[in-house]
C-alpha positions in Angstrom: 0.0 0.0 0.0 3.1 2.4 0.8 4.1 1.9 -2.6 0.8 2.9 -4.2 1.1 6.1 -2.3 4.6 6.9 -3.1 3.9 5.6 -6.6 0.1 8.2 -7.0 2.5 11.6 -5.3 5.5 11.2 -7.5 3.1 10.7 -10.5 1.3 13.9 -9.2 4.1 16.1 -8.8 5.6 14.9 -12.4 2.0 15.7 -13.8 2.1 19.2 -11.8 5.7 19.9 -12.9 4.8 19.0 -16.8 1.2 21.7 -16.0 3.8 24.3 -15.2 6.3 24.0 -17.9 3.6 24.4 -20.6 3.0 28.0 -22.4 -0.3 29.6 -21.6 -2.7 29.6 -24.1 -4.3 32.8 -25.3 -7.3 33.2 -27.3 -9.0 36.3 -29.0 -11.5 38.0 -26.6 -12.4 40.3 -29.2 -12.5 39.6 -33.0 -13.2 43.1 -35.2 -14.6 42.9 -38.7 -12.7 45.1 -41.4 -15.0 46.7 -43.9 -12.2 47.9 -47.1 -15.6 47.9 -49.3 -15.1 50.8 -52.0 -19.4 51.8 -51.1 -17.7 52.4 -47.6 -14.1 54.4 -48.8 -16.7 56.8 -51.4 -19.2 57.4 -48.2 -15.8 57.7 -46.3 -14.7 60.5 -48.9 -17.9 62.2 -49.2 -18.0 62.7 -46.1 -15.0 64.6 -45.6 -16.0 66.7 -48.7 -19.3 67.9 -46.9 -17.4 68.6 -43.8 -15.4 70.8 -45.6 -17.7 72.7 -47.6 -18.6 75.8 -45.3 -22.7 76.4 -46.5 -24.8 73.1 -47.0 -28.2 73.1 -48.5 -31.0 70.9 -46.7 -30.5 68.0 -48.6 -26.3 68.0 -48.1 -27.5 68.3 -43.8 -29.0 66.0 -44.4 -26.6 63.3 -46.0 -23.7 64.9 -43.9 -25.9 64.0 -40.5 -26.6 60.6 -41.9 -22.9 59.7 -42.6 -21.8 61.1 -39.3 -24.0 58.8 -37.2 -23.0 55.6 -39.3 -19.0 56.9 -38.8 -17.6 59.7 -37.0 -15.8 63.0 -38.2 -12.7 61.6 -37.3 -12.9 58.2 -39.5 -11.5 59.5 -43.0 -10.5 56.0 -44.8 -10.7 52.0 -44.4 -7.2 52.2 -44.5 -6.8 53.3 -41.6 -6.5 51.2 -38.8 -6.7 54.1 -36.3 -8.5 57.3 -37.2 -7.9 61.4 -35.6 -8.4 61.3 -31.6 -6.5 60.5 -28.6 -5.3 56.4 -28.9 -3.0 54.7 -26.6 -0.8 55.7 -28.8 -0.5 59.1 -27.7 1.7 58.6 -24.7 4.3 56.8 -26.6 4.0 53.2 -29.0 7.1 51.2 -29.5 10.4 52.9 -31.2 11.5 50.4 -33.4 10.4 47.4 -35.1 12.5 44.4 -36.7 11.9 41.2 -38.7 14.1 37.9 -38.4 13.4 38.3 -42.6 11.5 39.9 -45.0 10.5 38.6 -48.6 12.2 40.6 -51.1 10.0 43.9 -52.3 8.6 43.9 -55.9 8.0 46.7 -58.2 6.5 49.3 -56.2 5.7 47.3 -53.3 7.9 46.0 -50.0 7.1 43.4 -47.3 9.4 44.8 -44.5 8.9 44.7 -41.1 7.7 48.2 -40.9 4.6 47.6 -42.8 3.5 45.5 -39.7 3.9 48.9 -37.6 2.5 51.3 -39.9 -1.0 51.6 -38.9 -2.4 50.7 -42.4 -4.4 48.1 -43.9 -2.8 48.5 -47.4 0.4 47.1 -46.8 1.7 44.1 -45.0 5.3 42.0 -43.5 6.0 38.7 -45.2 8.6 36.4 -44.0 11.5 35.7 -46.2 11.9 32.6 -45.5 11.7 29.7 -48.4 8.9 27.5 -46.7 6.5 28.9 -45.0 8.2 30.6 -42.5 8.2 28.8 -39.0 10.2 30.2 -36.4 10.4 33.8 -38.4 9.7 36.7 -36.2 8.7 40.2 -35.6 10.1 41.9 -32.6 8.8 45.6 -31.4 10.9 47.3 -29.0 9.0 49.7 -26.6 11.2 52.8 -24.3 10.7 51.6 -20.5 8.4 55.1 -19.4 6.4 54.1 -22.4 2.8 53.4 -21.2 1.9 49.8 -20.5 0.4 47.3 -23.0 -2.8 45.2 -21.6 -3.9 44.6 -25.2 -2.2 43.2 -28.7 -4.3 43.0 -31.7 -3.3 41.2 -34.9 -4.7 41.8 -38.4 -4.0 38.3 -39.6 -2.8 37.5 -43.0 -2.7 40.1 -46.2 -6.2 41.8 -45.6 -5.4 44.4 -48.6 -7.7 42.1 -50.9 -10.3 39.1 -50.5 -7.7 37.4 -53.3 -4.6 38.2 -51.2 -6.0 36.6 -48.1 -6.9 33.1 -49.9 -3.8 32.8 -52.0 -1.3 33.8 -49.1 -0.6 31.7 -45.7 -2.2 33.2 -42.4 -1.1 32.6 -38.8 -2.4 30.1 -36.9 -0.6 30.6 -33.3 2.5 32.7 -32.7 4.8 32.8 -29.7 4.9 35.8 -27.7 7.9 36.6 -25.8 9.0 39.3 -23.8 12.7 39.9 -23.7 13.4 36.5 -24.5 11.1 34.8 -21.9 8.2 33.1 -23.2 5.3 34.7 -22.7 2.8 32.2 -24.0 1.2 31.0 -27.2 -1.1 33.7 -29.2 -3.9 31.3 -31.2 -5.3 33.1 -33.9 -8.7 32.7 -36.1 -8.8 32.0 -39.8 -10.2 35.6 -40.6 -9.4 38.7 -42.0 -10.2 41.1 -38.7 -8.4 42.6 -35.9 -8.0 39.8 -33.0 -7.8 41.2 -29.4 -5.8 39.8 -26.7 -5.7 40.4 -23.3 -2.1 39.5 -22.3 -1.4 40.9 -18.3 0.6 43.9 -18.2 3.9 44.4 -19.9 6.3 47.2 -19.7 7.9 49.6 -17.2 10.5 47.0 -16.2 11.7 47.4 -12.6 15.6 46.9 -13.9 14.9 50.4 -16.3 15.3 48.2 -19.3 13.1 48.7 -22.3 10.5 46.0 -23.7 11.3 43.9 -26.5 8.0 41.8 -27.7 8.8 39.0 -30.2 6.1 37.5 -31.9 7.2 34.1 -33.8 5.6 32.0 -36.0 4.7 28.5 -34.6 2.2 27.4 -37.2 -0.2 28.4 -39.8 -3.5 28.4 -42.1 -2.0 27.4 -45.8 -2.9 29.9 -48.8 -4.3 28.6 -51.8 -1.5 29.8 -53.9 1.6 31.1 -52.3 3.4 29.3 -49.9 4.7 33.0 -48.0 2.8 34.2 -44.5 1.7 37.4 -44.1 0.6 39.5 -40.7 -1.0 43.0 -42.4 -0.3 44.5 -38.8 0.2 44.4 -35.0 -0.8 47.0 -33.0 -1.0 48.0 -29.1 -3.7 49.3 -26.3 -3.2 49.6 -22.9 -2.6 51.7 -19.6 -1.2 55.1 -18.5 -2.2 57.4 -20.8 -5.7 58.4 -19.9 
């Protein structure tokens, strides 16, 4: 009987020892929709011209009023992943941004790193990498008095066009590590949308050093035509700034 028992608590603490090495697992606790419909870019445009134009007749009010309460005066294009107004952002945002690699640009268009950091729908990072890029990275490096981050959200894939999405791979979970430690394991929908996750509070490091956030490619959704994976952007919200 002895035996049982020391048999059961070693078994236990191997299973509770095994619990603890494993990375957490985060899910989206918000997933946004992206409307890059032309109908809502000539609203989107329209709407700036009337709110420009100084004397409106009844029937410009009229549209003007109507546009306003399906936007806001400070949306001016889908491109935009955040319009006018006070953001997170405002108090600070991460200084640099880097790629492990990069595929090579084409004529008139690049795939760095920085397209990933650059607030815009239009343009995207793709991985260099000749498969489909496990293991390739992005890594955002935040000043230590910048404000916290609470939030990441990740446009998945190339969101620029329905056909860009399909052909090209998307992300399926991504390592998150903070200055080398590992954070946990980011598991991402097959959609073209923002995808919100809450992951604690990072930043403001009691040794005074500044934040690096590596996201890395663990697996992915395959494209029906290129074998290349794309993240359109990553992007911050969080604390001490408000």
């Amino acid at each position: 009987m002895k035996r049982i028992y020391i048999v059961l608590i070693l078994t236990i603490n191997l299973n509770l020892a095994f619990a603890q090495d494993l990375p957490t697992d985060y899910y989206p606790t918000e997933v946004q929709k992206i409307d890059l419909s032309a109908k809502t870019e000539k609203e989107l445009q329209r709407q700036s011209e009337l709110l420009e134009k100084e004397n409106h007749t009844s029937s410009e009010e009229s549209e003007l009023n109507r546009l306003l309460e399906k936007y806001n005066e400070m949306r001016t294009s889908v491109w935009n992943i955040l319009e006018g107004g006070c953001s997170w952002y405002c108090g600070g945002g991460n200084y640099l941004v880097k790629a492990s690699s990069s595929l090579e640009p084409g004529k008139n268009i690049t795939y760095s790193a920085e397209n990933a950091n650059d607030l815009s729908y239009k343009t995207a990072w793709v991985e260099g990498s000749p498969d489909e890029g496990i293991n390739e990275y992005l890594e955002y490096y935040f000043k230590n008095d910048s404000p916290r981050i609470t939030k990441v959200i990740i446009t998945n894939g190339y969101v620029k066009s329905e056909a860009a999405w399909k052909n090209n791979n998307r992300v399926k979970k991504l390592r998150l590590l903070a200055n080398d430690s590992l954070l946990g394991i980011l598991n991402l929908e097959d959609s073209p949308t923002n995808q919100s996750f809450e992951v604690g509070t990072l930043g403001r490091n009691e040794d005074g050093i500044d934040l690096i956030l590596r996201f890395e490619i663990a697996e992915v959704y395959k494209g029906d035509k290129y074998n290349d994976t794309v993240i359109t952007e990553i992007f911050f919200d969080g604390i001490d700034v408000h």
